[in-house]
Every structure is written in C-alpha cells, then in structure tokens.
C-alpha positions as CSV (number, residue, x, y, z in Angstrom):
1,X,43.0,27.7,219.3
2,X,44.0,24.9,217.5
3,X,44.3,25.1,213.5
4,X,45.5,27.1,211.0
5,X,45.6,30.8,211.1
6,X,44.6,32.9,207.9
7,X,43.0,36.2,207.6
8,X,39.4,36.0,208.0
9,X,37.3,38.2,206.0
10,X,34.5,39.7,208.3
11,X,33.5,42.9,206.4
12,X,36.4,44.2,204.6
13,X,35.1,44.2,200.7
14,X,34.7,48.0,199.8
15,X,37.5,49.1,202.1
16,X,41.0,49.8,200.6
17,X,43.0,50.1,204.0
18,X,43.3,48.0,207.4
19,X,41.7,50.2,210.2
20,X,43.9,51.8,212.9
21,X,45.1,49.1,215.7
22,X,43.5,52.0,218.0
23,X,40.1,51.5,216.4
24,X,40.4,48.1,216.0
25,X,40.7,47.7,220.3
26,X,38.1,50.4,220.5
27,X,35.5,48.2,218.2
28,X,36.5,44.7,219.5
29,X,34.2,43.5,221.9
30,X,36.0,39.8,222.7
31,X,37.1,41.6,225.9
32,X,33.8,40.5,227.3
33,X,31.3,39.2,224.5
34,X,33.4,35.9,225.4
35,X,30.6,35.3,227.8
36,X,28.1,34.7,225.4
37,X,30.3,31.6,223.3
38,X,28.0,29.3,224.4
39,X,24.5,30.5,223.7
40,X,26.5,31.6,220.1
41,X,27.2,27.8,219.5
42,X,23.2,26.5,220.2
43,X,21.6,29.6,218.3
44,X,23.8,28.7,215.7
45,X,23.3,25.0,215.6
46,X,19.4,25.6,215.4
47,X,20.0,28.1,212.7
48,X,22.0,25.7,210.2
49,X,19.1,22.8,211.5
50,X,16.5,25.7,209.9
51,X,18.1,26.8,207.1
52,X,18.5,22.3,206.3
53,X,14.9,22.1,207.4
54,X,13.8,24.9,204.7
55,X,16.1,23.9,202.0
56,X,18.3,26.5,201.6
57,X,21.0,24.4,203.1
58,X,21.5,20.6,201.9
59,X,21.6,18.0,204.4
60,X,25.6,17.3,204.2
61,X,26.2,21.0,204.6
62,X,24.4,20.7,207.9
63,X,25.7,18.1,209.3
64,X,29.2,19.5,208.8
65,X,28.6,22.8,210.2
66,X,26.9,20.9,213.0
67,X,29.7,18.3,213.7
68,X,32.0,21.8,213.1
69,X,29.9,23.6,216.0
70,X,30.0,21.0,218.4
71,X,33.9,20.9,218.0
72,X,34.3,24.6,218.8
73,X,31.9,24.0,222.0
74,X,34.0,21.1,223.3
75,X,37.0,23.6,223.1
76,X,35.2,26.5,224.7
77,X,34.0,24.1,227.4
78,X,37.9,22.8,228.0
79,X,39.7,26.0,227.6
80,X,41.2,25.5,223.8
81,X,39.2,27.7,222.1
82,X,41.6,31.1,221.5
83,X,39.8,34.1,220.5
84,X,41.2,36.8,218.2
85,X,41.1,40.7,218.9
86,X,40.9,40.7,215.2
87,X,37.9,39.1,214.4
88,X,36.2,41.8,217.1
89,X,33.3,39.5,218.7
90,X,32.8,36.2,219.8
91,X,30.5,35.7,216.6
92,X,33.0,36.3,214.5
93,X,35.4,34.5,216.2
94,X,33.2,31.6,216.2
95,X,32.7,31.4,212.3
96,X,36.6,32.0,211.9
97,X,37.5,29.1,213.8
98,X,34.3,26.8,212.0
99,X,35.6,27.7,208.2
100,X,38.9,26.5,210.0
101,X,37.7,23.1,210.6
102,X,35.2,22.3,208.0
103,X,36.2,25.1,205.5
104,X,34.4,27.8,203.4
105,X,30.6,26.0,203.8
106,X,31.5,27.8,207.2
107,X,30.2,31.1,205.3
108,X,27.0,29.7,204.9
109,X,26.1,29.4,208.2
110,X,25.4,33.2,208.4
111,X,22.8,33.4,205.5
112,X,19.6,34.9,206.2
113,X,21.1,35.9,209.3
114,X,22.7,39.4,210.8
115,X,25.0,39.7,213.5
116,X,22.5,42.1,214.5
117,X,20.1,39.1,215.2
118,X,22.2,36.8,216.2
119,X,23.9,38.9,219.1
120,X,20.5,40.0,220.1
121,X,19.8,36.1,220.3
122,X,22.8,35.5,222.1
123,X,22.0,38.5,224.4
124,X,18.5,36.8,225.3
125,X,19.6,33.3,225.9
126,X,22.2,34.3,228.1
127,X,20.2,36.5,230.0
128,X,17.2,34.2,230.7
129,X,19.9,31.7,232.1
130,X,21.0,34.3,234.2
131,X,17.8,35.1,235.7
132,X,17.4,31.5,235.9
133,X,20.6,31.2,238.2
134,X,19.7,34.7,240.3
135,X,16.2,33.1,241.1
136,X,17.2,30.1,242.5
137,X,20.1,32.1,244.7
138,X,16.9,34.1,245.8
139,X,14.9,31.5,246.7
140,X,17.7,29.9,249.0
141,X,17.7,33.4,250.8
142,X,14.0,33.6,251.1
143,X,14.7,29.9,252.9
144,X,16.7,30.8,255.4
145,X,15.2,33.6,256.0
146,X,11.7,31.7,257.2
147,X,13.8,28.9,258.8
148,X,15.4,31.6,261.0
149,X,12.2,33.5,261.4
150,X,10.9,30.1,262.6
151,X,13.4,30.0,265.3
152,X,12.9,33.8,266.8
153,X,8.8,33.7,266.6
154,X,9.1,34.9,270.5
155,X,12.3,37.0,270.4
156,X,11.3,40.7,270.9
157,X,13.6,43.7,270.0
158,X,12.5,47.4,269.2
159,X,10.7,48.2,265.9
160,X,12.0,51.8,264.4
161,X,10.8,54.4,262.5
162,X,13.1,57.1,262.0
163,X,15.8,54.9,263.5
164,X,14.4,55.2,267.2
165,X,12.4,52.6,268.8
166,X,9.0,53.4,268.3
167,X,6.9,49.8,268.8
168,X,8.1,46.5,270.4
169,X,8.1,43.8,267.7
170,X,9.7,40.3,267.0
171,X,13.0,39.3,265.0
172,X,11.0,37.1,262.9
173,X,8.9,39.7,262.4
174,X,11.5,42.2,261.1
175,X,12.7,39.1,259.0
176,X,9.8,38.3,257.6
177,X,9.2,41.5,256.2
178,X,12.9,40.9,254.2
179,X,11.4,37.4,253.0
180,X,8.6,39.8,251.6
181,X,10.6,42.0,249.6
182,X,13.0,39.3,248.1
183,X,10.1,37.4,247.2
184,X,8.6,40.4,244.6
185,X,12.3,40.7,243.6
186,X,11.6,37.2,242.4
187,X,8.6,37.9,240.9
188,X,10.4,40.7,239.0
189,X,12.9,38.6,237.5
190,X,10.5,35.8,236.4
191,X,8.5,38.8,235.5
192,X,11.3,39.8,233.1
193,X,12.0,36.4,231.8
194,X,8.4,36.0,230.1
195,X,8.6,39.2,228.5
196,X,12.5,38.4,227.1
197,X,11.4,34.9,226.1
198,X,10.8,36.6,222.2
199,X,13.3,34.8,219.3
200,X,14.6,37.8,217.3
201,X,16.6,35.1,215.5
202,X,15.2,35.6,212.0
203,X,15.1,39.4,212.4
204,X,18.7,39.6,210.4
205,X,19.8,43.2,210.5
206,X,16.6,44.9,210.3
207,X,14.7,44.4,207.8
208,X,14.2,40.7,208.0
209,X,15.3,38.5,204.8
210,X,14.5,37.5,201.5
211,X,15.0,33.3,202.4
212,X,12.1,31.4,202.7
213,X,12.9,31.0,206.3
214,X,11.0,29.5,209.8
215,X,11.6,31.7,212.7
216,X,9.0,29.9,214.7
217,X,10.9,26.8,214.6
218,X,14.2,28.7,215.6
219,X,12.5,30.1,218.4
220,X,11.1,26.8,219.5
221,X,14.4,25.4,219.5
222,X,15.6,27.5,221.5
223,X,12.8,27.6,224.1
224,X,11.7,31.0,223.3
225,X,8.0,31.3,223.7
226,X,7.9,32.3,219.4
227,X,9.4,34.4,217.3
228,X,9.2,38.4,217.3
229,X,6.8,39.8,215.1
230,X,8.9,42.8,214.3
231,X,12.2,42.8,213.1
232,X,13.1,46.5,213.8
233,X,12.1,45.4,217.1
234,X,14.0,42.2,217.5
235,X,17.7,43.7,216.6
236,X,17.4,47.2,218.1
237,X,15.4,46.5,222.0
238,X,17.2,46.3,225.0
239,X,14.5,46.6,227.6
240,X,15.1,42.7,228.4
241,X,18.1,44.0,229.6
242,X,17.3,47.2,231.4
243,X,14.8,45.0,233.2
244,X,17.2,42.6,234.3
245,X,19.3,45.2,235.4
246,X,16.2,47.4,237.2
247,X,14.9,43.7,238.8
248,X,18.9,43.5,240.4
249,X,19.2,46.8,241.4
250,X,15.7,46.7,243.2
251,X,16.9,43.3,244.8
252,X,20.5,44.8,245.3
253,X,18.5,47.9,247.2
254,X,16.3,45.4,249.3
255,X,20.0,43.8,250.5
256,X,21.7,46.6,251.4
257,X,19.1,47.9,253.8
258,X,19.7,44.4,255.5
259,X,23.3,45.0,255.1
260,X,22.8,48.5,256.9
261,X,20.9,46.8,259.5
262,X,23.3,43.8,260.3
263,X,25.8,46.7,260.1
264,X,24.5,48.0,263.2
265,X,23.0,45.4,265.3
266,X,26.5,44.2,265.2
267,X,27.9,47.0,266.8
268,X,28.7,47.5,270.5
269,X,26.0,49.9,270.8
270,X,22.7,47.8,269.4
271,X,24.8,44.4,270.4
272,X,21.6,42.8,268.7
273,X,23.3,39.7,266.9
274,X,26.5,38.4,266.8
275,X,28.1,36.8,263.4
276,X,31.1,33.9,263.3
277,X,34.2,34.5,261.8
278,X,33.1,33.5,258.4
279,X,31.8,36.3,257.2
280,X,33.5,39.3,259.4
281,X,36.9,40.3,259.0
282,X,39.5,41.9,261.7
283,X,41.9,45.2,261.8
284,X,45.5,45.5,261.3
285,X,45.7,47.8,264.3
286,X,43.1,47.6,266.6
287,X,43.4,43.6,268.0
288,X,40.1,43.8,269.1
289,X,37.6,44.5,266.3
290,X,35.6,42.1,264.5
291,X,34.0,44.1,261.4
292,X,30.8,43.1,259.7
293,X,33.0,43.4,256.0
294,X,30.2,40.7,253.8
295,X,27.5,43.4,254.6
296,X,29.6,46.2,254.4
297,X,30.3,44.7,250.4
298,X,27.0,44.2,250.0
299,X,25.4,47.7,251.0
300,X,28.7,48.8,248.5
301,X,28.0,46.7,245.5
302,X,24.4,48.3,245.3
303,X,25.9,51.4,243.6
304,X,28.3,49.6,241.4
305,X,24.5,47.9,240.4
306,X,22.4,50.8,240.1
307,X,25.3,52.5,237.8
308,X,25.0,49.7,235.7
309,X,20.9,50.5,235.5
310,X,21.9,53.8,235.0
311,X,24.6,53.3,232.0
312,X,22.9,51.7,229.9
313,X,19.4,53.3,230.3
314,X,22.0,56.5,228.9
315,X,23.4,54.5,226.1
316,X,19.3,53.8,224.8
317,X,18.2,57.3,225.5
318,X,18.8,58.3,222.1
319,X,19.2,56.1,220.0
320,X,17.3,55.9,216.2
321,X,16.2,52.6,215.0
322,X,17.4,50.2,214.0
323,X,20.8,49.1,215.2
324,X,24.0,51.4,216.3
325,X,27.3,50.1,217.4
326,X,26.0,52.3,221.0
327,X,25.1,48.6,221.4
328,X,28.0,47.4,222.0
329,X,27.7,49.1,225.0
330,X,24.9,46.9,226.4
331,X,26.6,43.8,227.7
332,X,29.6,45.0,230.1
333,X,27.0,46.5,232.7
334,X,24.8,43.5,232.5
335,X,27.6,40.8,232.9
336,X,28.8,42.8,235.7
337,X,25.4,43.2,237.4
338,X,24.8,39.3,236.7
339,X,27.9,38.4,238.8
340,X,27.7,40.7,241.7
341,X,24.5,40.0,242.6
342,X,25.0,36.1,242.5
343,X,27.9,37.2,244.7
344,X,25.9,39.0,246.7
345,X,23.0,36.6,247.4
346,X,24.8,33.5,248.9
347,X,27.0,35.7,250.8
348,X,24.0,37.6,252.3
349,X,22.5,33.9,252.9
350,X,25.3,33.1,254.4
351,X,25.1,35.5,257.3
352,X,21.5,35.4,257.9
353,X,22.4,31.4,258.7
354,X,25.2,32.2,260.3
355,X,23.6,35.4,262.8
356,X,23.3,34.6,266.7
357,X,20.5,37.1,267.9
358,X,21.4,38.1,271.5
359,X,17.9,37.8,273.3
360,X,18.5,39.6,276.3
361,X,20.0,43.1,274.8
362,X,17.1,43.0,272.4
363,X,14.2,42.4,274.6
364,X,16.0,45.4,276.5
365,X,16.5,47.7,274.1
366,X,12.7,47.3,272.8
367,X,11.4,48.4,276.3
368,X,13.1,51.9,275.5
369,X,11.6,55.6,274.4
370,X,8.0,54.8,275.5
371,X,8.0,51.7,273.1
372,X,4.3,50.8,274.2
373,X,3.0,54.2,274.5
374,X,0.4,52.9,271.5
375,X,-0.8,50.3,273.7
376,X,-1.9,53.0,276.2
377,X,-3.6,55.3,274.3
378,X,-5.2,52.1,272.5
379,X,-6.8,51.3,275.9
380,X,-7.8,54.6,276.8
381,X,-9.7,54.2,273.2
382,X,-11.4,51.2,274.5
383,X,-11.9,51.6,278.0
384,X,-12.9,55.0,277.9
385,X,-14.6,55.5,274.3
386,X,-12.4,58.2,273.8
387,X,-11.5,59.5,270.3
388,X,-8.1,58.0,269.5
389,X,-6.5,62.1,269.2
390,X,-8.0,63.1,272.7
391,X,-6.3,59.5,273.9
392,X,-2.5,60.5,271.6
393,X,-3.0,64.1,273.9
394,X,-3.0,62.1,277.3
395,X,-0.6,59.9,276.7
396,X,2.0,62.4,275.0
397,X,1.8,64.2,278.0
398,X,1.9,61.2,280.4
399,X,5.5,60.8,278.4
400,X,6.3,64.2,278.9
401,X,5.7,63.9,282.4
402,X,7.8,60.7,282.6
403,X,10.6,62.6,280.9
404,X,10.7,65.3,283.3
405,X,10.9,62.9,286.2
406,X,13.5,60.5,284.7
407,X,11.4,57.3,284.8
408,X,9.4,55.1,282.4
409,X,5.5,55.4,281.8
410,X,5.0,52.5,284.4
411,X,6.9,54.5,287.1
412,X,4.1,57.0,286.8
413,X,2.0,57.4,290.5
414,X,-1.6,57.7,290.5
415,X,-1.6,60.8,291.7
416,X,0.6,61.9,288.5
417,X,-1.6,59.3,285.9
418,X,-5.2,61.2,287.4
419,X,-3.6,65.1,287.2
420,X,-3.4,64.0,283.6
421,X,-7.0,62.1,283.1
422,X,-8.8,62.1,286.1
423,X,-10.5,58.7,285.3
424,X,-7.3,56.7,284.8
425,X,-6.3,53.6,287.2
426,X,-3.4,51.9,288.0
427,X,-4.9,49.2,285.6
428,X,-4.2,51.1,282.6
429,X,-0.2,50.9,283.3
430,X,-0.8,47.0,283.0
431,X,-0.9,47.0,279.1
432,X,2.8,48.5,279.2
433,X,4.7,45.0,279.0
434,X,6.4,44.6,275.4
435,X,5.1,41.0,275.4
436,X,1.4,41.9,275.8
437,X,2.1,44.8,273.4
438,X,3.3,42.0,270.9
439,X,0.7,39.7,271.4
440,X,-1.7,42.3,271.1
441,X,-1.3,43.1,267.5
442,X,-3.3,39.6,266.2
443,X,-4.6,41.6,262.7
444,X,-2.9,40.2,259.6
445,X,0.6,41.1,259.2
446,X,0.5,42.1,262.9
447,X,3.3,40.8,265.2
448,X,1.3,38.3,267.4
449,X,3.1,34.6,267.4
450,X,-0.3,33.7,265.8
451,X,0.3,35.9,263.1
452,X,4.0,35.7,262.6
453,X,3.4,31.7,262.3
454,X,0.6,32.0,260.2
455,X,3.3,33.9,257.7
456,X,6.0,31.4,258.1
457,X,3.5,29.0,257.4
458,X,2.2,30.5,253.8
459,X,6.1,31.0,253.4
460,X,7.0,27.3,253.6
461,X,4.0,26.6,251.6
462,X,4.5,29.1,249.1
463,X,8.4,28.4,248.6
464,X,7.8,25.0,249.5
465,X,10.9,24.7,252.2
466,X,10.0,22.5,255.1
C-alpha cells in the first residue's frame, strides 16, 4: 500500500489495553472479506454522493473522498492496495488507506453509516454479481446440452430405473431431461436475485440514524430495486445468502448425478460414450486407463457445496437480533460455493461438448432385460381390450418364460406365447423393436423424434441458442 503508515483508530476509545495478537487473528476477517473491496469502494462512493446530496456533507468534502475512493480502487484493481491484519476487514482497511490520502475528512465518510450496513451492502452487491456470473455459465451448459441433444434425436440406449434397463429411450432424451433441471436451477438463482435486490445501506447498525438521510437514492445507485423498509432487518438477514448457497447446492446436486452417469457410461462395462483427453486423466501404474477425473471433481465438489448450505444455515440457527459477530461467519462458505461451482459449470460444459456417444453399444444395451416388455402389454391393452393388470400378468409371465429358456421375448414360439393367452399371434411379438417402442411414445415429454424435437425446439427458443 502506498503512503504512510500510522495507527488507525477503528474502535479503540473506552479500551485501556491492545487486544491479544490471538484475538486480534481470530476477529480479522481480511483473510477473505478482501473479496468484497470492490463493491466497498461503489457503496461507498454513492454513500458520500448521498450524504453531499442531503447536506450533511459539503460539496468539496465529496469530491475529495470521491477522488480519494477512486484512487484506492485503481490500486485494488492493479495489485497496490496492501491490506492490514490490524484494521480487521476490508472496510476498515478501506477508510485507513482514504484518511491516508485525503486525510481526516476520511472519517466522515462513515456518518450515518454502520459497518453493520455497510458489510451487509457489500455482501448483496457482491452476491448479485455472482449470481449474475453462475447464470450465464448455466446458460452455456443448457446450450450445449440442446446442441448435442440435436445431434442424438435417433440414438437409442436403455432408460433405467433402479439402475437396470427398464424402457428403450434416446440420448437426447436423457439429455434433455438435464437441460430441464439446469434450467429451474436458473430460475432459482434469478429467483434469489429479485428477492436480494433490497439496499440495507441506510440501516446503520440497527436502529437506523438520526441524519436526515435518502436511502432510496442509495439504493437506486446502486441498482437495488429500493431501500429496506426495516433496519433490524437490513443488518441482521442472511437468507440472500442461504439462498444462493441452497440455488448452488441444488444445481451442484443436478451435476453430480451427470457426473455419476458419465462416470459409468465411460466405463468398459456401459462403453456408452467416450471423452478426449481433455478432460480425463491417466494412472501412474496401470498404462492403460483413461479415468473420467472432471466428473469424478464434480460429483466430489457437491459435498464441499452442500457443507457450505449446511454451515451457515448453523451459524443463523440461533442467533438474536440484531447483529452478532456469528456473522462473520457468513462469507467464507459463500465465496467458496461461488467459485466451485463456476468451476464446476464450464468444466461440466466442457465434457458434454467434448463426449462421443458410441451408437452401436447403446442401441445394444437398450435391447436388454425385457426393455419393451411395456410395449407388449400396451398392445394386449389395445388389441384385446384387456385391463392393463390382466395384460402386466401375461406378459410377466411371458418374461418368466423367456427366462427359463434363455432367450428374449421375441424368441418366444407360438405354442409358448398361446399356453400363456390363448388369443395371442405371432403379430403381437412385432411391437418388440426398441425403435418402434421409441417412436411409440408421441405424448408430451414422450421419447418419439417428434417429441424430442418439439423440446429442442422450445429449448432454442426459450434460451435463444440457434
């Protein structure tokens, strides 16, 4: 930091004795709160324009603490700007270096103002831009995610329940339904932002202030929708920040069961896709593997987000209002959270670009355990006008048959498809064929090509991708 050094007092006026240098590391919050230097800089800049705008600063005072403010921001921005363990926050350290360069008008710059509201401001300003930045890396997920939907509409492969193939349905089907999630996740964090978008600038430290001030004006500035209508409110909530952390680790949770799943259609036994060597990794030992590591992360950094949900949903449990120092406990689990998952998100991108499906060994594998046993018992339903349970029956025990004679349901004889329903024809195995069982399903959200183009087509609408 460039300037002189000299004590600067924070709080220290009815205290005799320095505190211990172990509570002194315990209380400073620089370690991290660093993040926040730049939202401290334009929430203070509009807070010296309002306090010029109402009077209680005069205009020569403002434009020094402004021209004072945008100094410190140049240095943040190119590294110079040296933070003190000391001063305990970025706030502080902030006003310490501004009484540095313009001198003790720097003081001024905190009346009618709290730290309380001030990091609460900080906190909200940083946060929206977060969500901002997670959004957009969304988006771009949702993206590929349609353009590689749009180029598997006729791939088949096994749909699971219970991790077994149960139905025959297509890779842009399964992707589709990914494209689905992320896109509420989106909504969730846009979601959050309205509800954040609240000034608590104003609120000081919790009981509002005595200065004729405009915290409409503030909040205006600032882009915030108005001003909070309760100051108890504005220093002491962190539910902005629970639901960004909640809206990450729902998202995180919607990419690690895509992680799980590229973890095992990579493997030798599913041999579904294949990835590049961009995103998998190799062994020290065994000369052979290639090992899906960028899902692997991903499935893993799902826990590291939903501790952070967790953490600071314990830290609020109990607290009293107004404000407790518990709150310095907010920011560490959200910072964190805000990085991994715009980690996560390109690198999850990344794959879904980068993932070969292999055609063959999926078309194969979805013509395994009975996959169009529901087709079957669906045309029993129509041709016969049977009651959809009597038809399940039949055809369970057409499979059992099957079973016991080591073949699939179309290797079934006449003679063994009439000793189970004496009406049944050859004809009925003909609906057995994973394409016709695919095309079949035309109802909305079905897996026909009709229907799976008809939602890539409302997705490139909706998220406007070509």
């Amino acid at each position: 930091m460039v300037g002189v050094k000299h004590k600067y007092s924070i709080w220290g006026g009815r205290f005799k004795n320095q505190t211990d240098a172990v509570m002194e590391n315990l209380n400073a919050s620089i370690f991290f709160d660093h993040k926040l230097a730049k939202f401290d800089v334009a929430g203070s800049k509009v807070h010296a324009r309002m306090l010029a705008k109402q009077g209680i600063l005069d205009d020569e005072e403002a434009t020094s603490i402004q021209q004072g403010l945008d100094t410190i921001l140049t240095e943040i921005e190119t590294g110079k700007f040296e933070p003190r363990v000391e001063l305990e926050d970025i706030h502080m350290n902030i006003e310490a270096r501004l009484a540095e360069l313009i001198g003790p008008i720097a003081g001024k710059l905190h009346t009618a103002r709290s730290r309380n509201d001030q990091v609460a401001t900080d906190f909200r300003l940083w946060i929206r831009n977060q969500i901002d930045i997670t959004v957009g890396l969304i988006h771009e997920l949702e993206v590929a995610l349609v353009h590689k939907s749009n180029e598997n509409i006729d791939t088949i492969m096994p749909g699971f329940t219970h991790l077994q193939c149960a139905q025959p349905i297509t890779f842009a089907h399964h992707l589709l339904a990914y494209v689905a999630m992320l896109d509420r996740d989106r909504c969730r964090f846009l979601d959050a932002r309205k509800r954040l978008n609240e000034s608590p600038l104003g609120s000081a430290a919790l009981a509002g202030t005595s200065f004729q001030i405009d915290p409409t004006y503030s909040a205006r500035e600032l882009s915030f929708d108005k001003a909070m209508l309760n100051s108890l409110d504005g220093v002491s909530s962190r539910d902005f920040a629970l639901e960004f952390l909640s809206a990450s680790a729902i998202c995180a949770t919607h990419l690690s069961r895509l992680s799980e799943e590229i973890v095992l259609w990579t493997t030798s036994q599913f041999d579904f896709i294949k990835l590049s060597d961009k995103f998998t990794t190799g062994s020290s030992i065994m000369p052979q593997k290639r090992n899906p590591d960028a899902a692997e992360l991903i499935r893993a950094k799902t826990g590291r987000i939903n501790g952070a949900f967790v953490a600071l949903l314990t830290v609020m449990k109990g607290l009293p209002l107004a404000y407790s120092k518990d709150l310095q406990e907010d920011k560490e689990p959200v910072f964190d959270t805000a990085e991994t998952i715009q980690n996560v998100l390109p690198a999850m991108t990344g794959m879904i670009n980068d993932l070969e499906p292999n055609i063959e060994m999926m078309k194969q594998s979805s013509e395994f355990g009975f996959s169009t046993a529901t087709d079957l018992a669906d045309f029993l339903v129509r041709k016969y006008n049977l009651p959809f349970r009597e038809a399940h029956q039949i055809v369970g025990k057409l499979v059992l048959l099957a079973e016991q004679k080591s073949c699939n349901l179309k290797g079934l004889s006449l003679e063994d498809l009439q000793g189970v329903y004496k009406k049944l024809e050859v004809d009925a195995l003909d609906t057995l064929s994973v394409e016709g069982s695919v095309n079949s399903r035309q109802s909305i959200g079905g897996t026909s090509s009709t229907s799976v183009m008809n939602q890539i087509t409302y997705w490139k609408e909706h998220l406007k991708c070509e």
